[in-house]
ROSE-4610 file (N, C-alpha, C; in Angstrom, 1 decimal, always signed):
// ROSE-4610
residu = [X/X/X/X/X/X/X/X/X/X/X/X/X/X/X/X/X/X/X/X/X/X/X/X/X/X/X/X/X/X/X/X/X/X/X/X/X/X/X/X/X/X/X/X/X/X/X/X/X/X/X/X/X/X/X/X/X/X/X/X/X/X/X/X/X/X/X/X/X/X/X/X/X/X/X/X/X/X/X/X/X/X/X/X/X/X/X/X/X/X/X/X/X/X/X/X/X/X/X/X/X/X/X/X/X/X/X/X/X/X/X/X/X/X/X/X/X/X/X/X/X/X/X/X/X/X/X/X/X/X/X/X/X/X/X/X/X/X/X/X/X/X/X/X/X/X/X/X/X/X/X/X/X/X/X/X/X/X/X/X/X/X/X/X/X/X/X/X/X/X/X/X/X/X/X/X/X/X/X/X/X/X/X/X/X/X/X/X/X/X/X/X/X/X/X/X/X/X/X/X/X/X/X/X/X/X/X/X/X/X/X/X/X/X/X/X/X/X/X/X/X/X/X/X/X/X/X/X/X/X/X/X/X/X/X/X/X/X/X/X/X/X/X/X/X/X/X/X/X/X/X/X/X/X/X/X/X/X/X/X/X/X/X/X/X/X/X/X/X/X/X/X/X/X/X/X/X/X/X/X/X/X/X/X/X/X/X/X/X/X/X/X/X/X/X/X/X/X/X/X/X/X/X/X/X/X/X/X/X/X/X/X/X/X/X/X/X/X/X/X/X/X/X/X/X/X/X/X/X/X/X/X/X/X/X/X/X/X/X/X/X/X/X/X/X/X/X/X/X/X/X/X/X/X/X/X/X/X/X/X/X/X/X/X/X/X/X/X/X/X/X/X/X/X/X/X/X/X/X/X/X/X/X/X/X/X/X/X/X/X/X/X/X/X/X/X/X/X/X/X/X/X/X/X/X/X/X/X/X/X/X/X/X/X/X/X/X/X/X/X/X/X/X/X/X/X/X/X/X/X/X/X/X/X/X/X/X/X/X/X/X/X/X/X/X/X/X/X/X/X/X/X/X/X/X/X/X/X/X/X/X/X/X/X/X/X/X/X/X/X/X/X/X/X/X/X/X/X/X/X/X/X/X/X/X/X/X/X/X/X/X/X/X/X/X/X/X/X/X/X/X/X/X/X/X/X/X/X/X/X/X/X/X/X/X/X/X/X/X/X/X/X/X/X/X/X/X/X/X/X/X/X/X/X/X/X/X/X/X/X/X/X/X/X/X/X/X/X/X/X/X/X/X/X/X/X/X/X/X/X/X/X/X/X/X/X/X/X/X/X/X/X/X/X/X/X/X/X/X/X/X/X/X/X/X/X/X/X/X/X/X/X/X/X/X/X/X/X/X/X/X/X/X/X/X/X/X/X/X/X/X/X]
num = [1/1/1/2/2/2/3/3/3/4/4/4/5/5/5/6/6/6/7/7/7/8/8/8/9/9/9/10/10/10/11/11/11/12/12/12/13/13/13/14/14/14/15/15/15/16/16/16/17/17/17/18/18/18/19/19/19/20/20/20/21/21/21/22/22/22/23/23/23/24/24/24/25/25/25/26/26/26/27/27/27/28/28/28/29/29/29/30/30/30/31/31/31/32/32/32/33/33/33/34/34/34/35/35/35/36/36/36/37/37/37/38/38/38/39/39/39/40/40/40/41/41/41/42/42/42/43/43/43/44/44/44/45/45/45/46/46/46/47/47/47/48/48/48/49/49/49/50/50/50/51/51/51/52/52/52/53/53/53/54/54/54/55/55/55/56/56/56/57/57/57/58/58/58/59/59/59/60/60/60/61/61/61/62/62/62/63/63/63/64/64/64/65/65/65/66/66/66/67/67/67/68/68/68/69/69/69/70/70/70/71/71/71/72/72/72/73/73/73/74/74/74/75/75/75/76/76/76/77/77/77/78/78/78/79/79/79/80/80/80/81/81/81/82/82/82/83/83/83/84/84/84/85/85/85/86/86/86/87/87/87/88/88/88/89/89/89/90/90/90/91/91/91/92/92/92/93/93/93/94/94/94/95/95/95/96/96/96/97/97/97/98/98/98/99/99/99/100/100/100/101/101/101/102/102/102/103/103/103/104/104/104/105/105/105/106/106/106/107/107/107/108/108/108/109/109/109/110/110/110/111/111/111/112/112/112/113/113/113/114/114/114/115/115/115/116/116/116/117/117/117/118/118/118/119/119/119/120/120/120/121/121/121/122/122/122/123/123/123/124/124/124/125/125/125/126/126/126/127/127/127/128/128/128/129/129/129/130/130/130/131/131/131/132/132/132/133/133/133/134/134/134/135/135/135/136/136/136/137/137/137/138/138/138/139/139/139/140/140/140/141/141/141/142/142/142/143/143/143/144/144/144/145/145/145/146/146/146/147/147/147/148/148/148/149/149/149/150/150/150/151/151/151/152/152/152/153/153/153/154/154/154/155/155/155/156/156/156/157/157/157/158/158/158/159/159/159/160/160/160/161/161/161/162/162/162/163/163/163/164/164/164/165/165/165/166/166/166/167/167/167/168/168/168/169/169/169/170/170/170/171/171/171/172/172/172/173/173/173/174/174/174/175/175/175/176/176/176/177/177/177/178/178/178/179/179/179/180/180/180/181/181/181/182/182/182/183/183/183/184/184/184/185/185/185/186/186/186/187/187/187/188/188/188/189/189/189/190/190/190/191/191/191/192/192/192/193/193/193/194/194/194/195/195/195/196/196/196/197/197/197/198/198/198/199/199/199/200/200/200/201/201/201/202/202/202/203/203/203/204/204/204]
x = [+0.8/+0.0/+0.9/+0.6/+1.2/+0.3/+0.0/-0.3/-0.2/-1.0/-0.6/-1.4/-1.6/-2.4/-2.2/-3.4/-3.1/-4.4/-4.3/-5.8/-6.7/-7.7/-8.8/-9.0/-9.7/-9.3/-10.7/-11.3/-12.9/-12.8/-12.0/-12.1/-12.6/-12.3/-12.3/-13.5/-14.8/-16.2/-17.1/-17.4/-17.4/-17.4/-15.6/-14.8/-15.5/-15.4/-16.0/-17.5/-18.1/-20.1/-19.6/-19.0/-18.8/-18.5/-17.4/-16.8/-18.0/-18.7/-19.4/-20.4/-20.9/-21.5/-21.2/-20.1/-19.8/-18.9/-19.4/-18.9/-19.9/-21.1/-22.1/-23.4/-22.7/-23.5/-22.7/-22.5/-20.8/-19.2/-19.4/-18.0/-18.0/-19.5/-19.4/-20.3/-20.6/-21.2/-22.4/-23.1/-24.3/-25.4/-24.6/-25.5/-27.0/-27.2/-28.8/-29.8/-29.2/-29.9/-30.5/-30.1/-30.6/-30.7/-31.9/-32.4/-31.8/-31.0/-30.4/-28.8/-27.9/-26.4/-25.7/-26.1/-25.6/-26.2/-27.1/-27.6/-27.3/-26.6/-25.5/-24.8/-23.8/-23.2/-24.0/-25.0/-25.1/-25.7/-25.2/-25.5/-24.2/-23.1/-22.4/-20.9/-20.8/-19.7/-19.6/-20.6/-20.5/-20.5/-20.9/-21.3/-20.0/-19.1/-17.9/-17.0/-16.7/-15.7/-16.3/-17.2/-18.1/-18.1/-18.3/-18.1/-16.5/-15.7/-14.6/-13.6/-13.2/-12.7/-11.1/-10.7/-9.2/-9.1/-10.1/-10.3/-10.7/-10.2/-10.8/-9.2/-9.0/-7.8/-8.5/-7.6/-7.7/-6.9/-7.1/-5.9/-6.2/-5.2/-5.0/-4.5/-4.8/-4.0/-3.5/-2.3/-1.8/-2.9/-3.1/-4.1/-5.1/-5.7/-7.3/-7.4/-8.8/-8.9/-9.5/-9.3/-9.7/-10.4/-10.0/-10.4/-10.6/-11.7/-11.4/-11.5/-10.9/-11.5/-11.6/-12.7/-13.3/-13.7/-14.1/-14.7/-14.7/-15.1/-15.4/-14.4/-14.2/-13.6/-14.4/-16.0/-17.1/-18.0/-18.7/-19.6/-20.9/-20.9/-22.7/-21.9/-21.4/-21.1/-21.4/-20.8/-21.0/-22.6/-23.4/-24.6/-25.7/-25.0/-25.6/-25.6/-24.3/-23.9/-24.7/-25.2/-25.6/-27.3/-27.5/-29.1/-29.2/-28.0/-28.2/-28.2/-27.1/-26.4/-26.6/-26.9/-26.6/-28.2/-28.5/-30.0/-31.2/-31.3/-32.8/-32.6/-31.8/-32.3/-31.8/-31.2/-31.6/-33.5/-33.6/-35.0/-36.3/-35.9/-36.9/-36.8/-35.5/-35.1/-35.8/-35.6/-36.0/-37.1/-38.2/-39.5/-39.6/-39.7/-39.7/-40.7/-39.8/-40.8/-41.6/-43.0/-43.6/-42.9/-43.6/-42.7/-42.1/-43.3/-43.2/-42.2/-41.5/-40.3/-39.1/-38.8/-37.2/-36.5/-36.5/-34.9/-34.1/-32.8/-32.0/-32.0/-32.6/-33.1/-33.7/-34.7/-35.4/-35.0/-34.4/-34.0/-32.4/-31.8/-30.9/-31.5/-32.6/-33.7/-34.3/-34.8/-35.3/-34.4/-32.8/-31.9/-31.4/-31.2/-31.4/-32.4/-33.6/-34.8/-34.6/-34.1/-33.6/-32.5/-31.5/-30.7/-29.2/-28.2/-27.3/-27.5/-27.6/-27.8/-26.5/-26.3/-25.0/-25.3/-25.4/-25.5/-24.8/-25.2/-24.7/-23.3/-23.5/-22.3/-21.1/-21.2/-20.1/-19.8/-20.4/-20.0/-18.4/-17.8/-16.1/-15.5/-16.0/-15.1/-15.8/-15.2/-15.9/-16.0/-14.7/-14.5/-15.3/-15.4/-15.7/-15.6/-15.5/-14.6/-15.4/-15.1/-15.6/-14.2/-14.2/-13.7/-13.9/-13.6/-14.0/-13.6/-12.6/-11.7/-12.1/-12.3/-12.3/-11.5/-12.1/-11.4/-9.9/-10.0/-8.1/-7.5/-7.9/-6.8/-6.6/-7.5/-7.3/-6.6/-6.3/-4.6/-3.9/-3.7/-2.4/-1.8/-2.8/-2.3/-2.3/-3.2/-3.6/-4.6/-5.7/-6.5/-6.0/-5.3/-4.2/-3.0/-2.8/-2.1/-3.0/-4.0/-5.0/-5.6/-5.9/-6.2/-5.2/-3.8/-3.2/-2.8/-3.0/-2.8/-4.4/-5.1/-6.1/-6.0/-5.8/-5.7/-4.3/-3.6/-2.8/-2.9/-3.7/-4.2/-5.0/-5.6/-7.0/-6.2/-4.9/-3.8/-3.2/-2.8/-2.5/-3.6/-4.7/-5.9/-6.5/-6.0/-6.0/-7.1/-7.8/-8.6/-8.8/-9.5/-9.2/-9.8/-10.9/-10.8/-11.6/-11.8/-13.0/-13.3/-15.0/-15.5/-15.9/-16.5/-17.3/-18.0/-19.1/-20.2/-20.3/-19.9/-19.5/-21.2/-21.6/-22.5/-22.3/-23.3/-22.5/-22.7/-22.8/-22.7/-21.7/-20.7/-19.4/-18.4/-18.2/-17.0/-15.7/-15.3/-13.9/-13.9/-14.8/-14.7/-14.3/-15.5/-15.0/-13.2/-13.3/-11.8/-10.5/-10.9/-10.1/-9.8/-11.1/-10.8/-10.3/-10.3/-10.2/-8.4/-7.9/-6.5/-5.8/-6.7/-5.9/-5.8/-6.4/-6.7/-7.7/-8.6/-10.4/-10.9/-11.2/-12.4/-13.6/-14.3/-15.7/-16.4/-17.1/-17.7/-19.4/-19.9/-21.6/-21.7/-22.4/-23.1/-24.4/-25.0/-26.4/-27.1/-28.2/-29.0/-28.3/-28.2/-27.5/-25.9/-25.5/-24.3/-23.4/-21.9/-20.9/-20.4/-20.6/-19.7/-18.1/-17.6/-15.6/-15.2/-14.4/-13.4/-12.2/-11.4/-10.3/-10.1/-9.4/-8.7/-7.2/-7.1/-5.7/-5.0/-3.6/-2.3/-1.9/-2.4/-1.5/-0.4/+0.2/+1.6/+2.6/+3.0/+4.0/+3.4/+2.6/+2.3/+2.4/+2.6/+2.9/+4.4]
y = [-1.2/+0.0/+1.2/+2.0/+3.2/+4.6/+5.6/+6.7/+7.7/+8.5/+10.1/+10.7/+11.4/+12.7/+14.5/+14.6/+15.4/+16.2/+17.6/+18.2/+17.6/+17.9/+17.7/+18.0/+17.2/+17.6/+17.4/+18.1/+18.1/+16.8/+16.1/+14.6/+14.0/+14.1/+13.3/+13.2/+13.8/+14.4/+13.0/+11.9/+10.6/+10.2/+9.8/+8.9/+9.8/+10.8/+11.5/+11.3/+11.2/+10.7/+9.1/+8.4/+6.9/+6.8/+7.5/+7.5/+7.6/+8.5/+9.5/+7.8/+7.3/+6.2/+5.1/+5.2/+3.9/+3.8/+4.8/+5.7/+5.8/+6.0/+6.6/+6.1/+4.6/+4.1/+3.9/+5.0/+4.9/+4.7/+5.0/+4.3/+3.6/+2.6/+1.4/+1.4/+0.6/+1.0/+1.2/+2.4/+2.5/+2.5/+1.5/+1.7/+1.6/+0.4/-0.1/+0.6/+2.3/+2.8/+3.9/+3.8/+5.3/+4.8/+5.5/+5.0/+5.8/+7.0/+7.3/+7.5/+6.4/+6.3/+7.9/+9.1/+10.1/+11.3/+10.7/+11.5/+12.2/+11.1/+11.7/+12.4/+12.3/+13.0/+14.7/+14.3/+15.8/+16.9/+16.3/+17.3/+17.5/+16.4/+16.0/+16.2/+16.4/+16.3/+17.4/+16.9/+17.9/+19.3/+20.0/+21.2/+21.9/+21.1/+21.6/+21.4/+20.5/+20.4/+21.5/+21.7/+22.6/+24.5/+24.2/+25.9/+26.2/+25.2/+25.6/+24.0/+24.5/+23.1/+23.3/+24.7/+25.0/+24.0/+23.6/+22.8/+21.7/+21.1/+20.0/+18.6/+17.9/+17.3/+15.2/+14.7/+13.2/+12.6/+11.4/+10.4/+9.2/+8.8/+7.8/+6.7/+5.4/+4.3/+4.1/+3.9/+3.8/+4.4/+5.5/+6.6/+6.2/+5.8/+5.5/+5.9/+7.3/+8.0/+7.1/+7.0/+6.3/+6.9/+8.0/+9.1/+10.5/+11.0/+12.3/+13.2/+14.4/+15.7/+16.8/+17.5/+18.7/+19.5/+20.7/+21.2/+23.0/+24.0/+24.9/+26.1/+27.7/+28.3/+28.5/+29.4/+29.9/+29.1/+28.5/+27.8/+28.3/+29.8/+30.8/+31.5/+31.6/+31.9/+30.8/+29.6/+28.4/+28.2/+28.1/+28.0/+28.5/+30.3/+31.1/+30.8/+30.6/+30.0/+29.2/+28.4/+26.6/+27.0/+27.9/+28.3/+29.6/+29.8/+30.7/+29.4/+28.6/+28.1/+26.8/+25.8/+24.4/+23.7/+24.5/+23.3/+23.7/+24.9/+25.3/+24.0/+23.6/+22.6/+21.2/+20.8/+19.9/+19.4/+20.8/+20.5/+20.6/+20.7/+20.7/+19.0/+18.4/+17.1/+15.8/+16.6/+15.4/+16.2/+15.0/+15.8/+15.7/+16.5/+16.2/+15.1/+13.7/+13.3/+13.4/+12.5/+12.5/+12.7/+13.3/+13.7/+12.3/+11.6/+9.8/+9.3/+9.4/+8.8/+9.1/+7.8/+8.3/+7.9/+7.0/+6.5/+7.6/+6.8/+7.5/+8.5/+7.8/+8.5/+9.8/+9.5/+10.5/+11.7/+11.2/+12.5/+13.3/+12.6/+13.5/+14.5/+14.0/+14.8/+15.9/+15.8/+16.5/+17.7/+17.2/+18.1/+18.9/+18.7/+19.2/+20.7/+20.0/+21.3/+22.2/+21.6/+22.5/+23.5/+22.8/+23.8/+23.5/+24.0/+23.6/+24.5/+23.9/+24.4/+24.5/+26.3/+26.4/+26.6/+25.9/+25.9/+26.8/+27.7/+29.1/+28.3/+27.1/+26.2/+26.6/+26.7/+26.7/+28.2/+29.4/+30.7/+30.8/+30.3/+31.1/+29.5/+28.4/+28.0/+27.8/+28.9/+29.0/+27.6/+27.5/+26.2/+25.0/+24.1/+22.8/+22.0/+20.6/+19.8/+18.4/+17.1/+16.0/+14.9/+13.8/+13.2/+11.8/+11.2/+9.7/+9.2/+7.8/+7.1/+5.6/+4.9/+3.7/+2.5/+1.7/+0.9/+0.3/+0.1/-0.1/+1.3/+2.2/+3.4/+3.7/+2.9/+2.8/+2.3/+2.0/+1.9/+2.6/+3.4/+3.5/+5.0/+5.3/+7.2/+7.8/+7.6/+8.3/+9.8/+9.2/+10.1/+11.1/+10.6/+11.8/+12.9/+12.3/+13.4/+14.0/+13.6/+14.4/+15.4/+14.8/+16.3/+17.4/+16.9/+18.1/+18.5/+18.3/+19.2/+20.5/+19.6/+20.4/+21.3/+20.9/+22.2/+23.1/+23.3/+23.7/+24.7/+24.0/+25.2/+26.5/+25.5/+26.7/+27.7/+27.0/+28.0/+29.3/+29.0/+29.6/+30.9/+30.1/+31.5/+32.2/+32.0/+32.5/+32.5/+31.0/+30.9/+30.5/+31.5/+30.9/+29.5/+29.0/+27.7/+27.1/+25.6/+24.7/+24.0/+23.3/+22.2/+21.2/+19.9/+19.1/+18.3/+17.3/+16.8/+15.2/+14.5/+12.9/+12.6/+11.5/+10.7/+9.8/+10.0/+9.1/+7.3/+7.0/+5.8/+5.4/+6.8/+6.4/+6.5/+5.1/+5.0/+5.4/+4.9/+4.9/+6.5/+7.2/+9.0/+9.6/+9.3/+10.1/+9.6/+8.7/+8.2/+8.8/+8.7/+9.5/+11.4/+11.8/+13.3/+13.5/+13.0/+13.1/+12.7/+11.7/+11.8/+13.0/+13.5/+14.7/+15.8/+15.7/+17.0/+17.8/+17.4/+18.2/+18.1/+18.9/+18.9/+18.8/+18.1/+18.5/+19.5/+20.2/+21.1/+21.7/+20.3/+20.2/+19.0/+18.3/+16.9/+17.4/+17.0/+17.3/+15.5/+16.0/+14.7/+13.2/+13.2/+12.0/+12.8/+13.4/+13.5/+14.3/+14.6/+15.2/+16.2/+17.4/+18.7/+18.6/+18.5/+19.1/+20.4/+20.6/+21.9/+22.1/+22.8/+23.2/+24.3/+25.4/+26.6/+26.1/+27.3/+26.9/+28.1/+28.1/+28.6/+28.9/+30.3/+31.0/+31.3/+31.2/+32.2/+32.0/+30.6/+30.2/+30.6/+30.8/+31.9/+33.5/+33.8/+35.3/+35.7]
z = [+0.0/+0.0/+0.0/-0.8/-1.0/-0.7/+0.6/+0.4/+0.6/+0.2/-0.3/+0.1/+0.6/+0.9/+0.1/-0.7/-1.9/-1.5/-2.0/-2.4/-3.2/-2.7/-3.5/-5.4/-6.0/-7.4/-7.9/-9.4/-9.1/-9.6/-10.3/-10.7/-9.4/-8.4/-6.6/-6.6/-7.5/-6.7/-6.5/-7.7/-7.2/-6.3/-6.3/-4.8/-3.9/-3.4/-2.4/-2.3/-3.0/-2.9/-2.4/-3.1/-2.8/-1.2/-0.6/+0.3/+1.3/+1.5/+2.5/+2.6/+1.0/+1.5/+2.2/+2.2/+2.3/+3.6/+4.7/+5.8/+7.0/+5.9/+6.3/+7.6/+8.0/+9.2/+10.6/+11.0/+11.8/+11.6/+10.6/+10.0/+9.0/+8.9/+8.0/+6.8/+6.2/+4.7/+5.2/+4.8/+4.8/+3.4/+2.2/+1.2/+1.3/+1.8/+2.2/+3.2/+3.5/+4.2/+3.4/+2.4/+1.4/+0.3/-0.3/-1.9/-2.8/-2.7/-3.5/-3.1/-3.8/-3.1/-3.2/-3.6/-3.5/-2.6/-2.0/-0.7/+0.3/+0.5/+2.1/+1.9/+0.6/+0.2/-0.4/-0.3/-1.0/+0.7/+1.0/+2.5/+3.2/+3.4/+4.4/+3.3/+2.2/+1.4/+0.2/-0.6/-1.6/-1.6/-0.8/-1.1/-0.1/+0.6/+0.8/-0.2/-1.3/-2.3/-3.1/-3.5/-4.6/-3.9/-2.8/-2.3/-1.3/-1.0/-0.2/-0.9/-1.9/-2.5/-1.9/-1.2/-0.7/+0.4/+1.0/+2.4/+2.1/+1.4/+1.1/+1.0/+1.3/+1.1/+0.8/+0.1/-0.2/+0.4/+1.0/+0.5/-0.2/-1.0/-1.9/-1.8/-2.0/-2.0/-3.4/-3.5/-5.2/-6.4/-6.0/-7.0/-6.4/-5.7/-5.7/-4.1/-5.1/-3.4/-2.6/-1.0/+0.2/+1.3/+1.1/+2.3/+2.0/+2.8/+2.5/+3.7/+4.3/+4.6/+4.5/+4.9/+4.5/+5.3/+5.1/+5.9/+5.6/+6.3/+6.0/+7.2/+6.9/+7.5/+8.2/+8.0/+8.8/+8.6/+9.4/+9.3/+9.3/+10.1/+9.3/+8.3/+7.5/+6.3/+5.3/+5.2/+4.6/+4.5/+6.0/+6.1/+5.1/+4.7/+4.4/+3.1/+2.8/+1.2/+0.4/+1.1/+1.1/+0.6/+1.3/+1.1/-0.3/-0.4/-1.6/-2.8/-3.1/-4.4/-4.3/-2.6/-2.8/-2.5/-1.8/-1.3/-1.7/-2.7/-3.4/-4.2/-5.2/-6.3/-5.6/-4.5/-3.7/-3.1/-2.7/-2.0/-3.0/-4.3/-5.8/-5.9/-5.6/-6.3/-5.0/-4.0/-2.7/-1.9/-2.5/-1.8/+0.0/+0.6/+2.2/+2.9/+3.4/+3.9/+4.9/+5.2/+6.3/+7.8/+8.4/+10.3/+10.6/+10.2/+10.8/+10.7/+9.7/+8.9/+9.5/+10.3/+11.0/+10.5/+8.9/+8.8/+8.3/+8.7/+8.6/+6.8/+5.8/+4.4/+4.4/+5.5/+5.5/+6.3/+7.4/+8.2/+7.6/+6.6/+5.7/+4.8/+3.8/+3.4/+4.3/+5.2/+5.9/+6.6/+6.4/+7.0/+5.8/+4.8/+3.5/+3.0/+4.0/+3.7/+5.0/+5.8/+7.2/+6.9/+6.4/+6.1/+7.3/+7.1/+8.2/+9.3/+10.4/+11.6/+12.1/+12.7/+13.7/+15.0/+15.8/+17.0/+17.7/+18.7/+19.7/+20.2/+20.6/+21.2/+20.5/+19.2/+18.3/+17.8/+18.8/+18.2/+18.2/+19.2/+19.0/+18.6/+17.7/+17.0/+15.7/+14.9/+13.3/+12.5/+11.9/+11.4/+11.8/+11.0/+11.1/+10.2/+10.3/+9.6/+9.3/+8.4/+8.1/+7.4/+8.1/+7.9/+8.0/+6.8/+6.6/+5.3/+6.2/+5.6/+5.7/+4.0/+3.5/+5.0/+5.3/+6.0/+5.9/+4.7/+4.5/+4.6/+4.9/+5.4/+6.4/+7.8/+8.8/+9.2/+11.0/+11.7/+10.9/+10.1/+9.8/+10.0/+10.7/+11.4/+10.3/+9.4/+7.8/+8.5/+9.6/+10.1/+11.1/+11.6/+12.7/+11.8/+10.2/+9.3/+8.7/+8.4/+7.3/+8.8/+9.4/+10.7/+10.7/+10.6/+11.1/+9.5/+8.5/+7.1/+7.1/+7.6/+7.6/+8.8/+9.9/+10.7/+10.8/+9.4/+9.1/+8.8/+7.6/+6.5/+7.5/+7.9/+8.9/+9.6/+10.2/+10.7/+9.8/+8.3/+7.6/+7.0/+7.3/+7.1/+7.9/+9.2/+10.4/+10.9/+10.7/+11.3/+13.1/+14.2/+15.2/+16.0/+15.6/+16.4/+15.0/+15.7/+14.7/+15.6/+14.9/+16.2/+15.0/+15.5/+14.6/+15.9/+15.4/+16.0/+15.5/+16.6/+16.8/+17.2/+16.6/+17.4/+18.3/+19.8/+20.8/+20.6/+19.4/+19.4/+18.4/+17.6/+17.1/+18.2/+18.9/+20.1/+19.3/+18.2/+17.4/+17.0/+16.4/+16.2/+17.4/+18.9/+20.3/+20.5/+20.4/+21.1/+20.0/+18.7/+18.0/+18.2/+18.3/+18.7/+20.0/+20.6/+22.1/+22.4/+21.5/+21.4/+20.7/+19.4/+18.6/+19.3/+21.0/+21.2/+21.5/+20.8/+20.5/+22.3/+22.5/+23.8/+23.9/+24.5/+24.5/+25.7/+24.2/+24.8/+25.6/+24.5/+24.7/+24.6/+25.1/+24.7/+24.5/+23.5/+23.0/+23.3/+22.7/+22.9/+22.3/+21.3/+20.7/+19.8/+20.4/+19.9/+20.9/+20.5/+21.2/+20.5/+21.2/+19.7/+20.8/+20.2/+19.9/+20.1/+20.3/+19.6/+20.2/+19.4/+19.8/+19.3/+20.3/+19.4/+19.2/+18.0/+16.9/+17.6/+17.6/+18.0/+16.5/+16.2/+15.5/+15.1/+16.4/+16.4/+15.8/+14.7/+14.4/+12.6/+12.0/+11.2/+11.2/+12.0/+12.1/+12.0]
């Protein structure tokens, strides 16, 4: 195995819909939970390669992307973005379904017509981030380098903190953030928000 860790490239946009699926039930493939395999992805992936493609990085096993992350500088900026250019002709394509409907299908849909929510929790860490790597890229401390390329960059744009939002039943995500660093700061109902502030000072 040979990998690399490269920017993102618009050829990636595929591997990246594939990836997010196949990620998408904790970690593990979630094709059989969604009727359209590009769903997840068009909430949770796309519309950061498509509006912040600078933050976006791959890795590769012998050319073939495996992993990706992403993520954004401002997240009510992004938010705001998302509702101008990304989810009017999302929410034309995916009709909203019934309240009743909890699967997991439906409540991405439904998050779609919501729109990205920034939680007050996350006012002083702008950024936020998404990461998810193919099972063969795992053990191999692929996800502890693609964190710190990306909170590199964030460093170089001076951005001051970032957060992201674990579900408390991905044990392997909490126990990963929690070694890189990340703090928690809120536990919400079924999840954990993160964050960390970034140390500027070796850019200046």
């Amino acid at each position: 195995m040979k990998f690399e860790i490269r920017p993102y490239l618009t050829t990636d946009l595929d591997a990246i819909y594939d990836i997010c699926l196949q990620t998408s039930d904790n970690g593990g493939d979630g094709s059989k939970l969604f009727q359209d395999s590009k769903l997840i992805g068009q909430y949770y992936a796309a519309p950061y390669v498509v509006l912040e493609p600078e933050l976006c990085f791959v890795v590769t096993n012998n050319d073939k992307v495996c992993g990706y992350i992403l993520g954004c500088k401002d997240s009510a900026h992004f938010s705001q973005r998302c509702e101008k250019v990304w989810f009017p002709a999302l929410r034309k394509q995916y009709a909203l379904p019934d309240s009743s409907d909890s699967s997991l299908n439906a409540l991405v849909i439904k998050r779609i017509h919501s729109g990205i929510e920034v939680r007050h929790e996350y006012q002083n860490y702008p950024a936020h981030l998404h990461i998810n790597l193919l099972p063969e890229t795992q053990g191999h401390g692929i996800g502890r380098k693609m964190t710190e390329v990306f909170i590199n960059k964030l460093k170089a744009l001076d951005v001051p903190a970032l957060h992201l939002e674990v579900s408390k039943t991905n044990s392997a995500a909490i126990s990963f953030y929690n070694k890189m660093g990340f703090e928690v700061i809120h536990e919400f109902n079924d999840s954990i928000g993160f964050a960390m502030v970034l140390d500027n000072t070796s850019n200046e």
